[in-house]
N, C-alpha and C positions, 0 to 999 in steps of 0.2 A: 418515123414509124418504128416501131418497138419490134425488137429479132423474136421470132417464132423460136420456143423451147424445142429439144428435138423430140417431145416427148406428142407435141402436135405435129410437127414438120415431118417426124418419121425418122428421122437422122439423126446415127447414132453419135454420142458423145461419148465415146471411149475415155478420151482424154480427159475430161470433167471427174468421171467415175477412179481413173487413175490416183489422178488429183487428191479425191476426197481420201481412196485410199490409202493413202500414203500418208495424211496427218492425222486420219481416226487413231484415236484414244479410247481405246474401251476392250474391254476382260474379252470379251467375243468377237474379237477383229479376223481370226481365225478361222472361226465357224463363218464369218461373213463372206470370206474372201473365200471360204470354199463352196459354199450356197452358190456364189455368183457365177463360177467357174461352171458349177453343175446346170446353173440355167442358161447361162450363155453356150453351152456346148449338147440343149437338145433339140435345138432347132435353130440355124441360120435364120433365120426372118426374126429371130430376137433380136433387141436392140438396148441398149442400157444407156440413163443418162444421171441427170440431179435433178428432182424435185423438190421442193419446200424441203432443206436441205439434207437430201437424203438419195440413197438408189432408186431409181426405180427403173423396170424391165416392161419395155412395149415389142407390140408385132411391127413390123416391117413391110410385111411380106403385104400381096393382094388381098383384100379382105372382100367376100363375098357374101354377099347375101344370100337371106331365106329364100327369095324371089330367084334368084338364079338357080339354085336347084330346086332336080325335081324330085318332091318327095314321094308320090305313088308314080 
């Protein structure tokens, strides 16, 4: 059976995203590593991993539906 990404599983992949960082080659490794900084620190229930090889940022947290609240 093939490992769930943590990008399905929810679980973050710090260490992945470390990883990538640490070998990127590229003019804007700077702006990247501060973008990342700024969205991992506006909300806890952010999570960061690798995708098709690259960052990417999921929620974490309880996700609720329309149906759960009440709108009127």
């Amino acid at each position: 059976m093939k490992a769930e990404p943590g990008l399905t599983s929810g679980v973050p992949e710090t260490e992945k995203v470390e990883e990538f960082m640490q070998d990127l080659k590229h003019p804007m490794k700077d702006v990247a590593q501060y973008l990342r900084e700024v969205i991992l620190s506006t909300d806890k229930s952010i999570s960061e991993g690798i995708f098709w090889k690259a960052p990417v940022f999921y929620y974490t947290g309880k996700n609720e539906t329309l149906q759960s609240k009440r709108l009127f």
